[in-house]
C-alpha positions as CSV (number, residue, x, y, z in Angstrom):
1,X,-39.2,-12.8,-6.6
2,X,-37.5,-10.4,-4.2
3,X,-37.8,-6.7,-5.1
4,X,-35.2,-4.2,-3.6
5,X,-36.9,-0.9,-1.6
6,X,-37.5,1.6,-4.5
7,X,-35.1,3.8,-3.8
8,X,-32.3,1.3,-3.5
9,X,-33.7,0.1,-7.0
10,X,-33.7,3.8,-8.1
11,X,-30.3,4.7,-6.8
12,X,-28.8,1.5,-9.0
13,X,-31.1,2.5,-12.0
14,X,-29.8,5.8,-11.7
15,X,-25.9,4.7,-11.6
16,X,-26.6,2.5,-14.8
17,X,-23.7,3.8,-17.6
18,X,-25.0,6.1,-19.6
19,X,-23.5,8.5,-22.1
20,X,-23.8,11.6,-19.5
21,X,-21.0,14.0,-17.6
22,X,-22.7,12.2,-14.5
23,X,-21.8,9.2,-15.5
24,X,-18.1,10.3,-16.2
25,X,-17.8,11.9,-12.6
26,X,-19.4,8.5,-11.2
27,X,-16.4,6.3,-13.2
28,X,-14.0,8.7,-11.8
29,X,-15.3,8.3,-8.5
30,X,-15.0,4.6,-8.8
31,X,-11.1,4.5,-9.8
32,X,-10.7,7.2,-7.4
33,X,-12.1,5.2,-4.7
34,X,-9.8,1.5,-6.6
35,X,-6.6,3.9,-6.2
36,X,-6.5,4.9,-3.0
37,X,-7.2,1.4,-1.4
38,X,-5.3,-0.1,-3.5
39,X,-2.0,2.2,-2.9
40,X,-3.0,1.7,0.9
41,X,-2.7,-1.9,0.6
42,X,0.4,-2.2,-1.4
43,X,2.3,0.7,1.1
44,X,0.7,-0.8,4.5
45,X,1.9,-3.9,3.6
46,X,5.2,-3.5,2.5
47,X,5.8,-1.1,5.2
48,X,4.6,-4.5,7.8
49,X,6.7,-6.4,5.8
50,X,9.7,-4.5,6.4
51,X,8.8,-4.5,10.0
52,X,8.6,-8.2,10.5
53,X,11.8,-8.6,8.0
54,X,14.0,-6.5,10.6
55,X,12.4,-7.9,13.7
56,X,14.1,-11.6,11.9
57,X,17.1,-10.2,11.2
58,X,17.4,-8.6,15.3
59,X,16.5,-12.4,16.5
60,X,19.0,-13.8,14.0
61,X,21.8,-12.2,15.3
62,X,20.8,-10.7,18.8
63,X,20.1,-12.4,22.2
64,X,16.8,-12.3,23.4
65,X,18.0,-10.5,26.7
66,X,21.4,-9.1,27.7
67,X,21.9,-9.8,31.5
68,X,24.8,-7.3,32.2
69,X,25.6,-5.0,36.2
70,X,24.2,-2.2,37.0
71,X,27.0,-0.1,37.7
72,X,28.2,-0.7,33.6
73,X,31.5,-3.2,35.6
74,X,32.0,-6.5,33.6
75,X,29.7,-9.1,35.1
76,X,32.8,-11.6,37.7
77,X,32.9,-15.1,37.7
78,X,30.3,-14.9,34.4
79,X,29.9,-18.6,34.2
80,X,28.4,-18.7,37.9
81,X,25.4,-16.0,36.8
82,X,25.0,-17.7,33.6
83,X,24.3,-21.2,35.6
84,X,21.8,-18.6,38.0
85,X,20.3,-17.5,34.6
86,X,19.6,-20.5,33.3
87,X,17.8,-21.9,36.5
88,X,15.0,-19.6,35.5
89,X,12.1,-21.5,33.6
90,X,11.4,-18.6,31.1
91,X,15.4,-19.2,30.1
92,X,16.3,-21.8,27.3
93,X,19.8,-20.9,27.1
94,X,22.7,-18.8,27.9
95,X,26.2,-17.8,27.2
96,X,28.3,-15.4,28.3
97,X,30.4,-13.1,26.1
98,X,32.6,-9.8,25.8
99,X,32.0,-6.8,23.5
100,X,34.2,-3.9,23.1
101,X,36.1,-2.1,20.4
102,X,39.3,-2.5,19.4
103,X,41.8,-0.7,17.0
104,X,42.8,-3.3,13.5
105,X,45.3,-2.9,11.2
106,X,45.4,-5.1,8.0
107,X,48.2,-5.1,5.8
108,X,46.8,-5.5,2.1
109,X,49.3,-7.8,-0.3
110,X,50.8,-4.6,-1.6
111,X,51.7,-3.8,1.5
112,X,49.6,-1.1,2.4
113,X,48.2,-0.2,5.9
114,X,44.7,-0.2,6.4
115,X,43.4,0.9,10.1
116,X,39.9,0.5,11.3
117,X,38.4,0.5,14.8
118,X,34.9,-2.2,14.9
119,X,33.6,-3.8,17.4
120,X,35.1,-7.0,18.9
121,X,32.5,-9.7,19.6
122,X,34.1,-12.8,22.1
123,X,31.4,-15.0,21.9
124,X,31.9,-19.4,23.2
125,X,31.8,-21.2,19.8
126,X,30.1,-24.1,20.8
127,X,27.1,-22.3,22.7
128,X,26.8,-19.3,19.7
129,X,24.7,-21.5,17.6
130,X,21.9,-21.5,20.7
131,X,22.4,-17.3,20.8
132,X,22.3,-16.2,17.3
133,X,22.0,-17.9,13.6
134,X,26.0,-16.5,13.2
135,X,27.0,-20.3,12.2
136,X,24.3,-20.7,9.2
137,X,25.0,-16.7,8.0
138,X,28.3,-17.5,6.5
139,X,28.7,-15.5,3.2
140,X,32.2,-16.8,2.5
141,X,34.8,-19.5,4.1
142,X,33.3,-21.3,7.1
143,X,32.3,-20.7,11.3
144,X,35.4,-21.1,13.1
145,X,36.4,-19.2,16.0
146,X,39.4,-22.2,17.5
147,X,42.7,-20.6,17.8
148,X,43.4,-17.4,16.4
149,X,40.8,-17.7,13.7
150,X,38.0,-14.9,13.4
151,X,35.2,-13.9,11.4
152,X,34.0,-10.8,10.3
153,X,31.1,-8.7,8.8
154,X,30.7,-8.7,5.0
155,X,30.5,-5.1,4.4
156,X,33.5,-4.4,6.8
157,X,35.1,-6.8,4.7
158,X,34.9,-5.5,1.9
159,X,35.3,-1.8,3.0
160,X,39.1,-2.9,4.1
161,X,39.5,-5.3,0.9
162,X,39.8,-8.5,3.4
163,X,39.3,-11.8,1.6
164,X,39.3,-15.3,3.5
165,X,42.5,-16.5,5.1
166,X,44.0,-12.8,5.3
167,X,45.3,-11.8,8.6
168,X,44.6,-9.0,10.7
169,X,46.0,-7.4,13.9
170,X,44.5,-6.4,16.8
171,X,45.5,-4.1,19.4
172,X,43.7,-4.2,22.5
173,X,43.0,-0.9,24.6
174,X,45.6,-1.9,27.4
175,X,48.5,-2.4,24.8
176,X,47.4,1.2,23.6
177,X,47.6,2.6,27.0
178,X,50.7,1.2,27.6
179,X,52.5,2.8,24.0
180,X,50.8,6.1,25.0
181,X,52.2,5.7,29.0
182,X,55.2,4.8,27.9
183,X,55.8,7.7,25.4
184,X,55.2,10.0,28.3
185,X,57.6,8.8,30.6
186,X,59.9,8.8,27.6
187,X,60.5,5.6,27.2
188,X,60.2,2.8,24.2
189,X,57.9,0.1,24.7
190,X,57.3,-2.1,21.6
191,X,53.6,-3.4,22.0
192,X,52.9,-6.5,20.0
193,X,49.5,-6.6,18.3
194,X,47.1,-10.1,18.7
195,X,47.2,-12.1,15.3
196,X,43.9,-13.3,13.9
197,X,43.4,-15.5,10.7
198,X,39.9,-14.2,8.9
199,X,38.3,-17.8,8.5
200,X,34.8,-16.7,7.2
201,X,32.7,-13.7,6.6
202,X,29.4,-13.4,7.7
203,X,26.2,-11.5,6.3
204,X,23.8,-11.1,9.1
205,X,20.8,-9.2,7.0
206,X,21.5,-5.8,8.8
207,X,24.2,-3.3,7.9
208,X,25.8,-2.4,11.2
209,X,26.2,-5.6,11.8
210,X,27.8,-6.7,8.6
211,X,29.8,-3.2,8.7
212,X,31.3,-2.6,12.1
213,X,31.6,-6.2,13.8
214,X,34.4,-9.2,14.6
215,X,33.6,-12.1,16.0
216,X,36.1,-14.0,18.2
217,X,35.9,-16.9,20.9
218,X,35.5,-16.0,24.2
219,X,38.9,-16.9,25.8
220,X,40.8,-14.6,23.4
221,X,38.3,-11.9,23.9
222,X,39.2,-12.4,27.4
223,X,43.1,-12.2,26.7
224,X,42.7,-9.4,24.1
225,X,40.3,-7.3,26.8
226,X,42.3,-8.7,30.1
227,X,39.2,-9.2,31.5
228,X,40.5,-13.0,33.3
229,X,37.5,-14.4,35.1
230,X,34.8,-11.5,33.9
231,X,32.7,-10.9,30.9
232,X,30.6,-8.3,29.9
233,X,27.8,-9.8,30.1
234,X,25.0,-13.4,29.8
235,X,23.6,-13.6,26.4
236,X,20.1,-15.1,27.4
237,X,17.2,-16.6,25.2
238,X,13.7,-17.0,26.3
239,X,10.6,-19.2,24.7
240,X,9.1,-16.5,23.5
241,X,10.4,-13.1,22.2
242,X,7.1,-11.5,22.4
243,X,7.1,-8.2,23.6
244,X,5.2,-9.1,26.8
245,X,6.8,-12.8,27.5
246,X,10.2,-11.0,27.0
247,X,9.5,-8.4,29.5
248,X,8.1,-10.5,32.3
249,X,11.2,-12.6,31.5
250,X,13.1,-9.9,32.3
251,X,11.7,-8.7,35.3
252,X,11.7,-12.4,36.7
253,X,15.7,-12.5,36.0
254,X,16.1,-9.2,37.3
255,X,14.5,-10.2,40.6
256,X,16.4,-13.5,40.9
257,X,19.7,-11.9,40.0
258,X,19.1,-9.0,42.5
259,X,19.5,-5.2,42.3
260,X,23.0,-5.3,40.9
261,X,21.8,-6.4,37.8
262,X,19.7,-5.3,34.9
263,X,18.5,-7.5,31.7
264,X,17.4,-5.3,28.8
265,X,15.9,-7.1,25.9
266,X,16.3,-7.3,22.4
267,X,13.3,-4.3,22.2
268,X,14.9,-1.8,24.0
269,X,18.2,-2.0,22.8
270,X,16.5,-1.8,18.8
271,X,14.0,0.9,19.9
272,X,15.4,3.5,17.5
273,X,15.2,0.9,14.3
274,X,11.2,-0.3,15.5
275,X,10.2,2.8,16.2
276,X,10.9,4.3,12.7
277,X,9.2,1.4,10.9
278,X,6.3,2.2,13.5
279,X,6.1,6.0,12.5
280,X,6.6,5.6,9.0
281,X,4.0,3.3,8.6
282,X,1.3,5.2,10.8
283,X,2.3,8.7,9.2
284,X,2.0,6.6,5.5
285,X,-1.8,5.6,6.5
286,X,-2.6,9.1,7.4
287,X,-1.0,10.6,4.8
288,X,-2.8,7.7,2.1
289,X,-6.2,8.7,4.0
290,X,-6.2,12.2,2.6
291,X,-5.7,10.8,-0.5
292,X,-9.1,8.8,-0.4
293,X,-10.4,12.0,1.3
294,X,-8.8,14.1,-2.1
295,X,-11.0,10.5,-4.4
296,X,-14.4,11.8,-2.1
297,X,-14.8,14.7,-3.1
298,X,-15.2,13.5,-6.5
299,X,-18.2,11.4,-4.7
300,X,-19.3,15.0,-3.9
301,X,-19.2,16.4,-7.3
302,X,-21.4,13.6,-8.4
303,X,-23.6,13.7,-6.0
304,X,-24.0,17.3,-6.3
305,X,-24.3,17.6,-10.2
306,X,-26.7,14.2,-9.9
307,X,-29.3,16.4,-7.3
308,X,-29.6,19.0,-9.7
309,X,-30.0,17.2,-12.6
310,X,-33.0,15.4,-10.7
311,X,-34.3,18.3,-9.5
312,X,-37.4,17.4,-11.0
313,X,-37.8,13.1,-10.2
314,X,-37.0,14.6,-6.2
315,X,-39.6,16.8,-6.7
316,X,-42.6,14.1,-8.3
317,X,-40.8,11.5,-5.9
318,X,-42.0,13.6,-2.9
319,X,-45.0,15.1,-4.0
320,X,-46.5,11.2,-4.1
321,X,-45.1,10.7,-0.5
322,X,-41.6,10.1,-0.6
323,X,-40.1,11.0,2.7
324,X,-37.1,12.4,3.8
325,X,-35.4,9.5,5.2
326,X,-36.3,7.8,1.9
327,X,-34.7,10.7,-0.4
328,X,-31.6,10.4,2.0
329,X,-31.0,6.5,1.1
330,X,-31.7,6.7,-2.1
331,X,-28.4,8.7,-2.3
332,X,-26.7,7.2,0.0
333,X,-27.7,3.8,-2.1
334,X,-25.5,5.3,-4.7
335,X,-22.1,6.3,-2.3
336,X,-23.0,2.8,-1.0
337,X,-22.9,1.5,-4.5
338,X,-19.7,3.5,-5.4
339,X,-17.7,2.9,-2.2
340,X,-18.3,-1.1,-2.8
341,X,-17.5,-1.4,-6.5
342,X,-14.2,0.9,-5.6
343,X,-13.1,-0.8,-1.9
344,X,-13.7,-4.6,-3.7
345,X,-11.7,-3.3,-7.0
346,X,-8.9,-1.8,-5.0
347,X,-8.6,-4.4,-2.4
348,X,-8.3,-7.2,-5.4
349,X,-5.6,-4.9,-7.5
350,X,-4.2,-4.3,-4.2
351,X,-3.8,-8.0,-2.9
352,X,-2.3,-8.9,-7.0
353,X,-0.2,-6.3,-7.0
354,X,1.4,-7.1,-3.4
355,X,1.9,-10.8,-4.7
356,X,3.7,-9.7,-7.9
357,X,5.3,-6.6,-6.3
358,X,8.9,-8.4,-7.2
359,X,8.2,-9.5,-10.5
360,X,7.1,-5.8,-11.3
361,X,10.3,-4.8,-9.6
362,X,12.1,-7.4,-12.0
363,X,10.6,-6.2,-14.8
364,X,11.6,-2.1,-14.1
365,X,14.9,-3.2,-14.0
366,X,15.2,-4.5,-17.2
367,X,12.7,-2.1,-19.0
368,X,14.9,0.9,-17.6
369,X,18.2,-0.2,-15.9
370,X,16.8,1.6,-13.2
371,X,17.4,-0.1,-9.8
372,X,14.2,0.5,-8.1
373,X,14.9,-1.1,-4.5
374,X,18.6,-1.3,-4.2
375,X,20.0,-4.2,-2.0
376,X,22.9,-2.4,-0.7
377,X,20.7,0.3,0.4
378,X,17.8,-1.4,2.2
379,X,19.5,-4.4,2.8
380,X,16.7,-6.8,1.3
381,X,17.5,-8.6,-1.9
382,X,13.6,-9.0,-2.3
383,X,10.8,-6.1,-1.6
384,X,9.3,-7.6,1.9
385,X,5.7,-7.3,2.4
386,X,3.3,-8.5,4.6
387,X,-0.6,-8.6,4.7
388,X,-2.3,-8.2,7.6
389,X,-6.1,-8.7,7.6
390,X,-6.3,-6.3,10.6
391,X,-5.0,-3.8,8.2
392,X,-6.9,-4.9,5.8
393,X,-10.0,-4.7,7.6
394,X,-9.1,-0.9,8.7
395,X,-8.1,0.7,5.2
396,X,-11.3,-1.4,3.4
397,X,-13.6,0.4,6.6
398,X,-12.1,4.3,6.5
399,X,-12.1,3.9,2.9
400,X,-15.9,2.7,2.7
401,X,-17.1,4.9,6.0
402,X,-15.1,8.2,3.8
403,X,-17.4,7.1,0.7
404,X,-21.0,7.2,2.6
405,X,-19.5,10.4,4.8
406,X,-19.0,12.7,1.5
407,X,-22.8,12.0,0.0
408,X,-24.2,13.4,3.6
409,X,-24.4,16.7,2.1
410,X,-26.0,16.6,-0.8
411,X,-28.6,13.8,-0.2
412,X,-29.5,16.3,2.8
413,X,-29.9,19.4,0.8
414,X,-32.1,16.7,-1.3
415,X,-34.2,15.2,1.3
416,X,-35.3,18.4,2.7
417,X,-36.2,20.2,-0.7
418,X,-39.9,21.2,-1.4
419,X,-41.7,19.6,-4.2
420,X,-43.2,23.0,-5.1
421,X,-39.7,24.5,-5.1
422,X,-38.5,21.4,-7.2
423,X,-40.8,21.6,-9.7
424,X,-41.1,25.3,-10.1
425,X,-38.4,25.7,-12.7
426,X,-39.2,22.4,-14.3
């Protein structure tokens, strides 16, 4: 039969529950130790989750790459570049388009005025679908852009009270010059507004999007923006949206296109929304490591309170010829013992509590009325989360390196005590 070393087989035997404030300590130490993984789990991975949720909802409704001049002028003859664009093999498709903002006016059924000033999207309606997901997001009515049909954002929508098959009017920013040139030269100009028909209204997962955008076909865009033969730039999608594929795509287009054009990708132009995600979820490890540090030094305590209560067994231990090193593991045995039991229990309540993190939710809800993870706040129906088993591995290693680290003092001040200074007092 294997035997353990006997002071592994101590340091267990010793850790055995038994009705002593050492053994409190130690059980403390152990849910210490469960808590803190666990609630590093749970927040790493919801954090990951809400990173890989907005990274879908950027790819659902934003090109890949933007392919627009230099000098900020709309890109001429746009169709020409988009043909050049699409000769490069990294390219899979492209499609011009025109983005700008525009002032609206919607008269509601009572006739009341509402003005608003979003962004106008002229995007081609038969090459959107190979862009963005904008034809399968429709909330209400259906993706038309033919004619003078539209659709719009949900949220602006609703803000302005716009229902499907209202009409709006658009007044482009050369029909507003001309008013304002034409009140300074005294004169009366009557500047007719552009007519759309709201056919559908979109929900594209993101809030700015679904609060501050219209979506038109290119040729009115054109018309509305008299911008002729010229867009303001060549939607382009790559194979792969990776942050290094994208980037070489780039720099390849940028070289074929020359130096009046730039292509910045879908990373750069979402920095500020990645980069939060990033930070928060680096500063929420940190912070949730001091917080296993805070459950170690209850590991401490026990360690502490358990050399001088064995004052006496250190003491007999090394006056038969018990070394130092041997002392040393028989206490580290025991932070090994505590770390494992409390990594293992916190990394299974962690795991179950990720996998029922929306039931739980559900079940706040009706227990309080409380809306713990409001939709129109985080703009997730369901709490996203995402395990890692990088992450995993990192939080399940600081958490277990943190338990050995705090028993180095005291089985230290252990291994190098006398045995006639131990058993003096005994």
């Amino acid at each position: 039969m294997l035997r353990l070393p006997f002071e592994l087989e101590a340091a267990l035997r010793y850790l055995r529950p038994k009705r002593t404030f050492v053994s409190i300590i130690t059980l403390i130490s152990v849910l210490g130790v469960m808590l803190g993984v666990a609630v590093l789990i749970i927040v790493i991975s919801v954090m990951t989750g809400f990173g890989m949720e907005l990274r879908e909802t950027i790819l659902g409704f934003s090109p890949h790459l933007r392919v627009i001049r230099m000098d900020a002028d709309a890109v001429h003859e746009p169709w020409k570049v988009a043909a050049k664009v699409k000769e490069n093999p990294n390219v899979i498709a492209v499609a011009p388009y025109i983005m700008g903002k525009s002032l609206v006016e919607y008269r509601t059924p009572d006739e009341k005025k509402i003005i608003d000033a979003p962004v106008i999207r002229g995007v081609d309606p038969t090459l959107e679908g190979d862009i963005t997901d904008l034809p399968n997001m429709m909330w209400a009515g259906e993706y038309k852009l033919r004619g003078d049909s539209c659709v719009v954002g949900k949220i602006w929508a609703q803000n302005l009270g716009i229902r499907v098959g209202d009409r709006i009017s658009v007044f482009s920013p050369a029909s507003i010059n001309s008013l304002r040139e034409a009140r300074e030269s005294g004169g009366e100009e009557a500047v007719l507004p552009e007519e759309f028909t709201v056919r559908g209204i979109f929900d594209a997962g993101h809030y700015e999007y679904n609060a501050q955008l219209v979506v038109i076909s290119f040729r009115n865009a054109q018309s509305l923006f008299e911008m002729e033969d010229r867009a303001t730039g060549i939607y382009t999608m790559v194979a792969d949206p990776g942050e290094y594929s994208v980037m070489n795509a780039r720099f390849s287009i940028e070289g074929d296109l020359g130096d009046d054009y730039v292509a910045p990708t879908w990373l750069q132009d979402n920095q500020l929304y990645l980069s939060a995600i990033m930070v928060e979820k680096n500063v929420m490890f940190i912070i949730l490591v001091c917080i296993m540090v805070v459950a170690a030094f209850c590991i401490v305590c026990t360690q502490i309170t358990f050399v001088m209560q064995k004052t006496r067994d250190i003491g007999i231990l090394k006056s038969i010829g018990a070394t130092p090193g041997q002392i040393m593991t028989l206490f580290f045995g025991q932070s090994f013992a505590i770390g494992i039991m409390g990594v293992l229990s916190g990394l299974g309540a962690g795991i179950l509590a990720v996998q029922y993190r929306n039931e739980f939710l559900h079940f706040m809800r009706k227990a309080t009325g409380v809306e713990l993870f409001p939709m129109e706040i985080y703009g997730f129906s369901e709490l996203p989360a995402q395990i890692v088993p990088i992450d995993i591995a990192w939080i399940c290693g600081v958490s277990f390196s943190i338990c050995l680290l705090a028993s180095l003092v005291p089985a230290f001040k252990a291994a190098m005590m006398q045995p006639v200074e131990a058993l003096r007092h005994e």
